[in-house]
Biopython code that builds the backbone (N, CA, C, O; Angstrom):
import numpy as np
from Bio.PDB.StructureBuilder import StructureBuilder

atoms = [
    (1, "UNK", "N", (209.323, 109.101, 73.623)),
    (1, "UNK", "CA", (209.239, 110.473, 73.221)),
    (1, "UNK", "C", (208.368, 111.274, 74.164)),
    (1, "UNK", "O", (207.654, 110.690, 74.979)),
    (2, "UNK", "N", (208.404, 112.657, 74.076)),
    (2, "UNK", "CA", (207.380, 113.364, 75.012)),
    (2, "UNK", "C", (206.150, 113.213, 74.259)),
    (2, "UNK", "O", (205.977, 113.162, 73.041)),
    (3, "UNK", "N", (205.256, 113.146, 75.310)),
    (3, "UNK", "CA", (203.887, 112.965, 75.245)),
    (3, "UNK", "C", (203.180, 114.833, 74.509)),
    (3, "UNK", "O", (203.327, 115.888, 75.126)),
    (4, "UNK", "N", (202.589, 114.724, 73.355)),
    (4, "UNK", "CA", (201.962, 115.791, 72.953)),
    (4, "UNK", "C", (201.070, 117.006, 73.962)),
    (4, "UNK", "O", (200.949, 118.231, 73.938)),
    (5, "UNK", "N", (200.654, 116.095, 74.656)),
    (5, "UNK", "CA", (199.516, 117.197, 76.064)),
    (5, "UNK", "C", (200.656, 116.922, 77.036)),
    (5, "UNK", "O", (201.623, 116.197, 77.268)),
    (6, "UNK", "N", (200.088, 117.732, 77.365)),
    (6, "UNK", "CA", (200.936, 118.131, 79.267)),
    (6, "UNK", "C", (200.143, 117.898, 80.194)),
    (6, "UNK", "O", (200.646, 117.906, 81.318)),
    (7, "UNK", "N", (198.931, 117.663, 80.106)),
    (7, "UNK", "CA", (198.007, 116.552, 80.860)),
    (7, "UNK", "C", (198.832, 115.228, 80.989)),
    (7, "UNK", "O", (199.217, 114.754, 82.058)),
    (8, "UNK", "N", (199.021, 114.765, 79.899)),
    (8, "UNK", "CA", (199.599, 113.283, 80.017)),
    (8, "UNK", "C", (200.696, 112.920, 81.091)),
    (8, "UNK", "O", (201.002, 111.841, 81.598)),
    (9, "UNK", "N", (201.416, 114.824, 81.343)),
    (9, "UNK", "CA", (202.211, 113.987, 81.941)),
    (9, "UNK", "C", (202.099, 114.341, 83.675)),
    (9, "UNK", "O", (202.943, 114.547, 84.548)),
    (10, "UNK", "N", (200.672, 114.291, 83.650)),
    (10, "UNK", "CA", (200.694, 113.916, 85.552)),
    (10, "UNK", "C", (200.087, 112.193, 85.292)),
    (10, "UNK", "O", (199.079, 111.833, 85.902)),
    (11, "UNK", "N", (200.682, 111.406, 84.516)),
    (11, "UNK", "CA", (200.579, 110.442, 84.806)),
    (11, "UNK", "C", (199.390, 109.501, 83.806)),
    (11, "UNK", "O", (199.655, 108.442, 83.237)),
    (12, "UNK", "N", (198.181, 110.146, 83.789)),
    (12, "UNK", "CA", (197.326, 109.843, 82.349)),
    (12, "UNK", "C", (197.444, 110.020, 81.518)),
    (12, "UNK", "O", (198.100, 111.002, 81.170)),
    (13, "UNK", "N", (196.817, 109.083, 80.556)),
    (13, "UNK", "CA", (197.329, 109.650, 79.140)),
    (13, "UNK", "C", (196.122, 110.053, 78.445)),
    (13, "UNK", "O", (196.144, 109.920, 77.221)),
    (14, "UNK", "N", (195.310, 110.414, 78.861)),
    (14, "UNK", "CA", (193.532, 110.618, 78.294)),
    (14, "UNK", "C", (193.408, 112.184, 77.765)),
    (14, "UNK", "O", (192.255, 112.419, 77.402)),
    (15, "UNK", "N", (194.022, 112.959, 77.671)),
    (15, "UNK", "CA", (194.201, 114.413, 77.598)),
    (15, "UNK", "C", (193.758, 114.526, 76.166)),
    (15, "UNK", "O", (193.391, 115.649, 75.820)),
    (16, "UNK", "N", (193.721, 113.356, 75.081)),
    (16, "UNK", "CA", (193.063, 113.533, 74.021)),
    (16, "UNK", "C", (191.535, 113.674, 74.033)),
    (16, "UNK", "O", (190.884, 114.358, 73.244)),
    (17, "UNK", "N", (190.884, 112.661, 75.403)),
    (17, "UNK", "CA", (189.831, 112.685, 75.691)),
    (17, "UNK", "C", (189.190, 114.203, 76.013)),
    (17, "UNK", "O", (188.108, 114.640, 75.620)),
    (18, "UNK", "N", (189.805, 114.613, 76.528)),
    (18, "UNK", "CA", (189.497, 115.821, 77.011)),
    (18, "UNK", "C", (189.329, 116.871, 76.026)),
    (18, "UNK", "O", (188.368, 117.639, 76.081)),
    (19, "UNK", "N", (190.060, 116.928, 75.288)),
    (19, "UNK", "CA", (190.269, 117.867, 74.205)),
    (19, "UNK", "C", (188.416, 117.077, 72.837)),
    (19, "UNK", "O", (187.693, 117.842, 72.199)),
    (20, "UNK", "N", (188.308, 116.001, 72.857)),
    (20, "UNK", "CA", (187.557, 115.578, 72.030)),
    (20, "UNK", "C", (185.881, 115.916, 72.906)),
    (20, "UNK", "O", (184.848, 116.187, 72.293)),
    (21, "UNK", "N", (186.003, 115.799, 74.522)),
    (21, "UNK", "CA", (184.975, 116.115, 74.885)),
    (21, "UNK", "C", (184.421, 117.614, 74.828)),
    (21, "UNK", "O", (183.319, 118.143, 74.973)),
    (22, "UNK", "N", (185.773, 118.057, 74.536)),
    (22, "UNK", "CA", (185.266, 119.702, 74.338)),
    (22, "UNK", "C", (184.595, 120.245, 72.978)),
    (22, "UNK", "O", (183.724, 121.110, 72.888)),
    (23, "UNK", "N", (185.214, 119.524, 71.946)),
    (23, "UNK", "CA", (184.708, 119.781, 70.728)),
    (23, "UNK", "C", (182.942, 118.815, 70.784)),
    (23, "UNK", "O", (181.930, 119.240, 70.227)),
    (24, "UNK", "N", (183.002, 117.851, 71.381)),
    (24, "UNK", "CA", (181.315, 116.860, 70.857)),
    (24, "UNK", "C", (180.164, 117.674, 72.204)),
    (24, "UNK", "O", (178.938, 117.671, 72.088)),
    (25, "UNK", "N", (181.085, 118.453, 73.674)),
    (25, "UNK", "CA", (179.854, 118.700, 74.292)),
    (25, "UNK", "C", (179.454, 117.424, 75.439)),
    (25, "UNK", "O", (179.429, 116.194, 75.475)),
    (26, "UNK", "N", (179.196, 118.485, 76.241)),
    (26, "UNK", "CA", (179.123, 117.200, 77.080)),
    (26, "UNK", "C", (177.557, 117.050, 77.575)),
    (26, "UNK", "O", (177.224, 116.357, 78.536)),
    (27, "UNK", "N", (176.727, 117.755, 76.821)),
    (27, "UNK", "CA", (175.159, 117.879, 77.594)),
    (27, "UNK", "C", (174.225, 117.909, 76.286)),
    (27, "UNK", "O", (174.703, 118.211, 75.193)),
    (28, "UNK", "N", (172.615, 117.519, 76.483)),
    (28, "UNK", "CA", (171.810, 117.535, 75.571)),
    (28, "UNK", "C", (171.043, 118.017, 76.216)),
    (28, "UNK", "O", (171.111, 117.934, 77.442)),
    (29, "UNK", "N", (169.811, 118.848, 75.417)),
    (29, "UNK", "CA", (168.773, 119.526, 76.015)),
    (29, "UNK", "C", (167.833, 118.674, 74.526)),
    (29, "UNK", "O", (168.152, 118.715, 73.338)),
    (30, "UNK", "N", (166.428, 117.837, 75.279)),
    (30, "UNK", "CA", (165.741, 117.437, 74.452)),
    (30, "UNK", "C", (164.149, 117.868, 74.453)),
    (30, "UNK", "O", (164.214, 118.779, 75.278)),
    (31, "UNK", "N", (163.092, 117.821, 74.157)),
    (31, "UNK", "CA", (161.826, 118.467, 74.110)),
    (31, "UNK", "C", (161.317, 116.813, 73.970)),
    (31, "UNK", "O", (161.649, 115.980, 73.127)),
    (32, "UNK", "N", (160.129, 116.657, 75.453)),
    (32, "UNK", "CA", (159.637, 115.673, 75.545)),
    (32, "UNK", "C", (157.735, 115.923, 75.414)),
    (32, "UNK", "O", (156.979, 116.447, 76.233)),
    (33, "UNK", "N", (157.564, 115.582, 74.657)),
    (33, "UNK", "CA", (155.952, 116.154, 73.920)),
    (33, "UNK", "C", (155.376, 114.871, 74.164)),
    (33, "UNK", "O", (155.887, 113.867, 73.667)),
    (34, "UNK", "N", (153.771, 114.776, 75.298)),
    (34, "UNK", "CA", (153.009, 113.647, 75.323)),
    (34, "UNK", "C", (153.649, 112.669, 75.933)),
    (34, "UNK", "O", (153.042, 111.607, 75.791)),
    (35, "UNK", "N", (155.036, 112.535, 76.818)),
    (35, "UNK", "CA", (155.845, 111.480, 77.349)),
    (35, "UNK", "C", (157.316, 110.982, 76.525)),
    (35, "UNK", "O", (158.308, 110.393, 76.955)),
    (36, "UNK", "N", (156.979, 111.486, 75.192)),
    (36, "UNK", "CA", (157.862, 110.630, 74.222)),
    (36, "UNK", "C", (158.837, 111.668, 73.795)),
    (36, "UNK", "O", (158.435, 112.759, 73.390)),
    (37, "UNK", "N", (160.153, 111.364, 73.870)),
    (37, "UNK", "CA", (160.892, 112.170, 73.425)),
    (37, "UNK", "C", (160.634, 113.088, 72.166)),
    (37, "UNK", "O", (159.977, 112.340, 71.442)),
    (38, "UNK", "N", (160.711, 113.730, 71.805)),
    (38, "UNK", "CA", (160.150, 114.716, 70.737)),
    (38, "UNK", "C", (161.789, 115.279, 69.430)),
    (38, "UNK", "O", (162.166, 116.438, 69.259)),
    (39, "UNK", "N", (162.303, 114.198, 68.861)),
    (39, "UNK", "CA", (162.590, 114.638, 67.833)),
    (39, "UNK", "C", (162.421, 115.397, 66.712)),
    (39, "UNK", "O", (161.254, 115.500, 66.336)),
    (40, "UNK", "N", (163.364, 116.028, 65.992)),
    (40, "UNK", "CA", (163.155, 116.665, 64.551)),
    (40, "UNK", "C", (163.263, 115.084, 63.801)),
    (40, "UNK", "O", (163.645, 114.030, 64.310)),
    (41, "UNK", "N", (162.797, 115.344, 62.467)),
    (41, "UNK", "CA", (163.831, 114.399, 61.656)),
    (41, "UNK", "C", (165.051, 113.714, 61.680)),
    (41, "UNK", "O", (165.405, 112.539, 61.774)),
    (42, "UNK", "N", (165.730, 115.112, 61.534)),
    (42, "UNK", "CA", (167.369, 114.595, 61.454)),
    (42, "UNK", "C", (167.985, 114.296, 62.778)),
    (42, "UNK", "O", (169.160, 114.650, 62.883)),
    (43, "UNK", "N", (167.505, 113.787, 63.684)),
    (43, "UNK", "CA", (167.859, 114.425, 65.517)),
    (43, "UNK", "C", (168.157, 113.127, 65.917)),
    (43, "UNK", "O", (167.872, 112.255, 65.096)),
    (44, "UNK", "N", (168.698, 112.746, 67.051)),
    (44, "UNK", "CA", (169.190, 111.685, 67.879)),
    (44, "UNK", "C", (170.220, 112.038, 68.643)),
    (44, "UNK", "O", (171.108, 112.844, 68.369)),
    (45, "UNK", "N", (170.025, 111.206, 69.919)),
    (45, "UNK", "CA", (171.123, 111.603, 71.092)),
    (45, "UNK", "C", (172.172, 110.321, 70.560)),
    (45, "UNK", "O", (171.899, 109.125, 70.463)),
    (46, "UNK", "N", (173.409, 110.997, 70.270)),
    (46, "UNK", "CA", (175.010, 110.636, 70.146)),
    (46, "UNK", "C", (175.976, 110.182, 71.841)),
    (46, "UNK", "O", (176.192, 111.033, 72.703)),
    (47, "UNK", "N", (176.315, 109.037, 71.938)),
    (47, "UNK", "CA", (176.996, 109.058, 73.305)),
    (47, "UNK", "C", (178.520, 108.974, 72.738)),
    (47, "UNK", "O", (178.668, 108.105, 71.879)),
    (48, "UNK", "N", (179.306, 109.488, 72.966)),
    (48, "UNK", "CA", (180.731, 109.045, 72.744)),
    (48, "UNK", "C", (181.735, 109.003, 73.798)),
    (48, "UNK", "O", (182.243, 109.977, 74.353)),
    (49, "UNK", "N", (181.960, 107.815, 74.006)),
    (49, "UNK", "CA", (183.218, 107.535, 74.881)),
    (49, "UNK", "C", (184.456, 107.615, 74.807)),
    (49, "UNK", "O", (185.040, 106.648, 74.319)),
    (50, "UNK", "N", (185.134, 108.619, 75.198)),
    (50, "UNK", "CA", (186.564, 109.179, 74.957)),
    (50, "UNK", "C", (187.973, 108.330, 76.076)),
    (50, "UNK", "O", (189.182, 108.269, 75.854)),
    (51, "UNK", "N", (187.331, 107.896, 77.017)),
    (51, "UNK", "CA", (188.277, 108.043, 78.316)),
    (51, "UNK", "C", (188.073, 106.739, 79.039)),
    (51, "UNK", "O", (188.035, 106.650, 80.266)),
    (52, "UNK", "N", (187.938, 105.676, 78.155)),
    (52, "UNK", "CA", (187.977, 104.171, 78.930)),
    (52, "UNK", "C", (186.388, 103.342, 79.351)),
    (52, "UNK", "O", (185.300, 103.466, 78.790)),
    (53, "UNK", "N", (186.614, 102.839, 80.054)),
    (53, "UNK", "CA", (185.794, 102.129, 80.820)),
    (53, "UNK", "C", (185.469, 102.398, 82.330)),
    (53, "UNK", "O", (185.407, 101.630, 83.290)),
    (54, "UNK", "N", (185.270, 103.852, 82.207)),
    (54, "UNK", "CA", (185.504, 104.404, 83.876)),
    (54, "UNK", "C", (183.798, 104.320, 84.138)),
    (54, "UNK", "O", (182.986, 104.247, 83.216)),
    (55, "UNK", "N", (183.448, 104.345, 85.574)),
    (55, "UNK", "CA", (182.284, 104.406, 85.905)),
    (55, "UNK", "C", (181.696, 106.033, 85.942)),
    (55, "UNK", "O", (182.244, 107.051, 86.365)),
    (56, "UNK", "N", (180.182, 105.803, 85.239)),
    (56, "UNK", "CA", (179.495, 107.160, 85.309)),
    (56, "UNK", "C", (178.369, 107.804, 85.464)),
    (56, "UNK", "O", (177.356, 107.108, 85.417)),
    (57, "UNK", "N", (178.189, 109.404, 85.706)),
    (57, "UNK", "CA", (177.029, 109.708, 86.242)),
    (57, "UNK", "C", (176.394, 109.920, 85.453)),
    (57, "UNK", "O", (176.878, 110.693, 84.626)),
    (58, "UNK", "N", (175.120, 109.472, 85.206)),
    (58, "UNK", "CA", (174.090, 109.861, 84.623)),
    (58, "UNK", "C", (173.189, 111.218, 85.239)),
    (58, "UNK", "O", (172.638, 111.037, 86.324)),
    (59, "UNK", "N", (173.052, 112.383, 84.662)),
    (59, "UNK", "CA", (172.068, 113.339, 85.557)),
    (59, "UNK", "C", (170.901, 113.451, 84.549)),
    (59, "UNK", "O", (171.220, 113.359, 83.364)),
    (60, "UNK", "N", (169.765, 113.611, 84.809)),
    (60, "UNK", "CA", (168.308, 113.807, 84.554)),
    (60, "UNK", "C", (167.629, 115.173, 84.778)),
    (60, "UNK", "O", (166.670, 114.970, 85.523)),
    (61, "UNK", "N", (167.682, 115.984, 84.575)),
    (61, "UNK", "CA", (166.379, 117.665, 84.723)),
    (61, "UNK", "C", (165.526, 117.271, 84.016)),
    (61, "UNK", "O", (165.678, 116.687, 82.943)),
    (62, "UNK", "N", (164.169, 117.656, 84.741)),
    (62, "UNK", "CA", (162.891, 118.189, 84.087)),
    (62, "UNK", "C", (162.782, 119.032, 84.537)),
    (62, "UNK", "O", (163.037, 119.199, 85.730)),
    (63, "UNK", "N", (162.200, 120.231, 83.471)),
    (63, "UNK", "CA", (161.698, 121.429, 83.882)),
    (63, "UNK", "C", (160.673, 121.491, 82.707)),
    (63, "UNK", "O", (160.665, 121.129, 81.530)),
    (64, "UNK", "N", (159.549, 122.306, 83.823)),
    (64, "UNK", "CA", (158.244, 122.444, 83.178)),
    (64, "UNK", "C", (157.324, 121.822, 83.635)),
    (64, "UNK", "O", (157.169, 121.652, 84.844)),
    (65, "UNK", "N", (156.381, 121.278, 82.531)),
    (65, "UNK", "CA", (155.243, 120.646, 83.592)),
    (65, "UNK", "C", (155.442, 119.464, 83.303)),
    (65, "UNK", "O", (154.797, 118.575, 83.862)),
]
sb = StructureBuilder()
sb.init_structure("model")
sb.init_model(0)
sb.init_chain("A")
sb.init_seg("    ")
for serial, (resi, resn, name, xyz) in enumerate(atoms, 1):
    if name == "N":
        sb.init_residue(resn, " ", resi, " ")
    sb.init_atom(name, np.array(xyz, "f"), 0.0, 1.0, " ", f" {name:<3s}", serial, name[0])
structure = sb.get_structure()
């Protein structure tokens, strides 16, 4: 049958991925107080993998002091 995305059809079929990375976000901004990450209560960094076992970049910012 035809494939639902039109991504899928240059050949991948991950176009769900894509669509799911748009809704979860692809970045966190966290507040690091005294060295230690600085949670609320209810808070924690979520990773979700949409798109296989592909290799990836990790990026790091600090800003401030």
């Amino acid at each position: 049958g035809k494939s639902k995305y039109q991504h899928n059809l240059t050949g991948e079929d991950n176009g769900d991925a894509h669509l799911k990375r748009t809704v979860m976000g692809r970045e966190v901004i966290v507040a690091i107080t005294k060295g230690k990450l600085d949670f609320g209560p209810w808070e924690q960094i979520f990773y979700g993998e949409f798109d296989g076992q592909r290799k990836k970049r990790i990026l790091i910012k600090i800003i401030g002091e």
